[in-house]
C-alpha positions, -999 to 999 in steps of 0.1 A, spaced: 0 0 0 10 35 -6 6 57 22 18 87 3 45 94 32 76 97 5 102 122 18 79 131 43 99 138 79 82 111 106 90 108 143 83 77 162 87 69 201 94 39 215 106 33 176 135 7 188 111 -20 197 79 -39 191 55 -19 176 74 15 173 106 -6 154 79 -19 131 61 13 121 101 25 114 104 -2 91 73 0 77 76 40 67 114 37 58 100 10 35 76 39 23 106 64 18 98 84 45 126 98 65 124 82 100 134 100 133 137 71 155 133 82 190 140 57 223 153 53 252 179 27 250 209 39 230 216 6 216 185 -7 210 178 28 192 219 26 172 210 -8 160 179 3 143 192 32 126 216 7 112 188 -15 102 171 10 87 201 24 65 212 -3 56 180 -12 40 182 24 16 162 46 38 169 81 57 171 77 95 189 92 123 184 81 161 179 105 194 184 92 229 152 109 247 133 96 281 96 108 267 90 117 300 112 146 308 100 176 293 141 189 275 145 156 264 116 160 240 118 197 233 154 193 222 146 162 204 118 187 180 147 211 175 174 184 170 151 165 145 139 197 124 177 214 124 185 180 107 159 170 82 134 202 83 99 201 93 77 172 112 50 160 94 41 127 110 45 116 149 37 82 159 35 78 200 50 45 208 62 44 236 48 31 269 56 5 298 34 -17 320 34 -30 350 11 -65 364 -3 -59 394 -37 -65 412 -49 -29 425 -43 -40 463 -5 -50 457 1 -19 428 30 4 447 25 40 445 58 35 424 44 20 399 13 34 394 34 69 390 60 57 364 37 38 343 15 73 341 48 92 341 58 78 305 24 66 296 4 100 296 27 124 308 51 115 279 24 113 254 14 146 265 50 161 265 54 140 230 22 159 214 24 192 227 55 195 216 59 178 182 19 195 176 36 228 187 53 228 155 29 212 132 9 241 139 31 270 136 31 254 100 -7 246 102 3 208 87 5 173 103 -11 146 121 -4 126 149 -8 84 163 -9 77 197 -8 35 202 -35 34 235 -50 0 245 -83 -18 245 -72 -20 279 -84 18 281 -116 12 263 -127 -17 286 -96 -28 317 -94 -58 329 -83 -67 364 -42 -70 370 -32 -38 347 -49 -13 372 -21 14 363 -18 1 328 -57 9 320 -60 44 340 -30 55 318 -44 46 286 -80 60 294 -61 90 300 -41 88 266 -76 80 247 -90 114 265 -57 136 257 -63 124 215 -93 135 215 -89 169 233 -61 177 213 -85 165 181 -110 189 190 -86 218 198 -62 215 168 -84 205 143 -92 234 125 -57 247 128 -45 219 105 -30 192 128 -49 154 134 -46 135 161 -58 97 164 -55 69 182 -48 33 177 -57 10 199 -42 -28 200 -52 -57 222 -20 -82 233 6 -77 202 33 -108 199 67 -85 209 94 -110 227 87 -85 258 54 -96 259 61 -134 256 88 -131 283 69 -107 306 35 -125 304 23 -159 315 19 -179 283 -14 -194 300 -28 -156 300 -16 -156 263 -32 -184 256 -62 -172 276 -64 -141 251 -59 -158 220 -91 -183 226 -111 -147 234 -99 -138 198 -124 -146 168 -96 -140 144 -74 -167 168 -41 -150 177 -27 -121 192 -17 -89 170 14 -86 151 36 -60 152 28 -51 115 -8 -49 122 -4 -22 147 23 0 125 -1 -2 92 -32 12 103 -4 36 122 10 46 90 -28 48 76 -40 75 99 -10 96 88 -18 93 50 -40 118 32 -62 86 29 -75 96 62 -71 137 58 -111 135 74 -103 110 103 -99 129 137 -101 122 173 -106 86 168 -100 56 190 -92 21 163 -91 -14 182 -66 -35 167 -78 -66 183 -85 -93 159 -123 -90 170 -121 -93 206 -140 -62 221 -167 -69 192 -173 -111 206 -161 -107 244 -173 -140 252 -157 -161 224 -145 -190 241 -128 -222 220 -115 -241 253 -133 -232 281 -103 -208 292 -108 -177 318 -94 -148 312 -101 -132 338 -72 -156 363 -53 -127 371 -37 -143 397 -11 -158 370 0 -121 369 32 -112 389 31 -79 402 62 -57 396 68 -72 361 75 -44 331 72 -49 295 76 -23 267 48 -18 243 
């Protein structure tokens, strides 16, 4: 598909892993030129490489989305290099398994520290631009888990609800002034993270929910990403897409008998990237 993103400069947080290393792949393989922001300087070096190696335009910046002159200095850094944003894609994002009586104060405040603070700090300050130019659009990955939680990602679920609400009040207030903001909005999506910082029973669990019978792919996610930025979608605004293979529409799909809803098989204190 042709997502008319050629040449066009496009941000991505979280871009050195999972879902934010496959929308970088999947716009480089567009021709866009691909700001790769994360994090982990290696992680974020070895996808740059990936990336040029492959033909396309890419530079990497080291930025912790939740500190306010990391990302402000990341804008500057990225538009002194290749000129103006068009395109930001908000990938970044942590988790943490806890039932609400065992979640530490902790952890409820670093998940919503790079969860929605960062979004926030990611959009304000990437949108501040797009606007002074009256031209761009903006992804935010959220979570079905902040269209409907279920128990165990307490901190998880409160920081997506508040992502959902941020896109669309930045929708409604930068709408007319040129700048889109959406939201996509995956179920379970088969990073190694995940497999490593999830019981495979709970996988499993989620997969026979599933109509379309497995978890989301990376891909999946980064495509209809990449969609809402084309000029396919110059009319979409403010909304929240499940990526979910079905699940939120049959909620009580059930091929083995499995409960979901055995949240006791999630540890508390366990972190996985988006």
């Amino acid at each position: 598909m042709n997502y008319g993103l050629k040449d066009k400069v496009v941000a991505v947080t979280g871009g050195a892993s999972g879902i934010g290393r496959a929308a970088c792949e999947l716009l480089a393989g567009e021709g866009a030129i691909v700001a790769v922001i994360d994090r982990d300087p290696v992680r974020n070096a070895e996808t740059v490489a990936r990336l040029r190696q492959q033909g396309a335009v890419a530079s990497g910046y080291h930025v912790d989305v939740s500190q306010e002159t990391d990302v402000s200095g990341c804008v500057t850094s990225i538009e002194q290099e290749f000129g103006p944003v068009y395109g930001l894609i908000v990938a970044a994002g942590i988790s943490v398994a806890a039932l609400a009586e065992d979640l530490k104060t902790d952890d409820w405040e670093r998940v919503f520290k790079v969860n929605a603070l960062g979004a926030f700090l990611c959009c304000r300050a990437f949108g501040a631009a797009m606007l002074s130019r009256r031209a761009g659009a903006i992804v935010v990955i959220g979570s079905i888990d902040g269209i409907g939680a279920q128990p165990g990602r307490t901190a998880y679920a409160s920081s997506k609800f508040a992502v959902h609400g941020l896109v669309k009040s930045l929708a409604a207030e930068w709408a007319n002034r040129g700048v889109r903001v959406n939201c996509v909005a995956p179920g379970l999506v088969d990073t190694p993270l995940l497999r490593t910082g999830m019981p495979a029973r709970f996988v499993d669990a989620v997969v026979d929910r599933t109509p379309m019978g497995r978890i989301a792919r990376p891909e999946d996610i980064a495509s209809v990403a990449a969609m809402l930025l084309s000029s396919a979608t110059n009319f979409v605004n403010g909304v929240i897409i499940p990526v979910d293979g079905g699940l939120l529409a049959s909620p009580f799909t059930r091929k083995n008998g499995a409960d979901l809803s055995s949240n006791r098989l999630l540890e508390a204190g366990i972190y996985t990237e988006d």
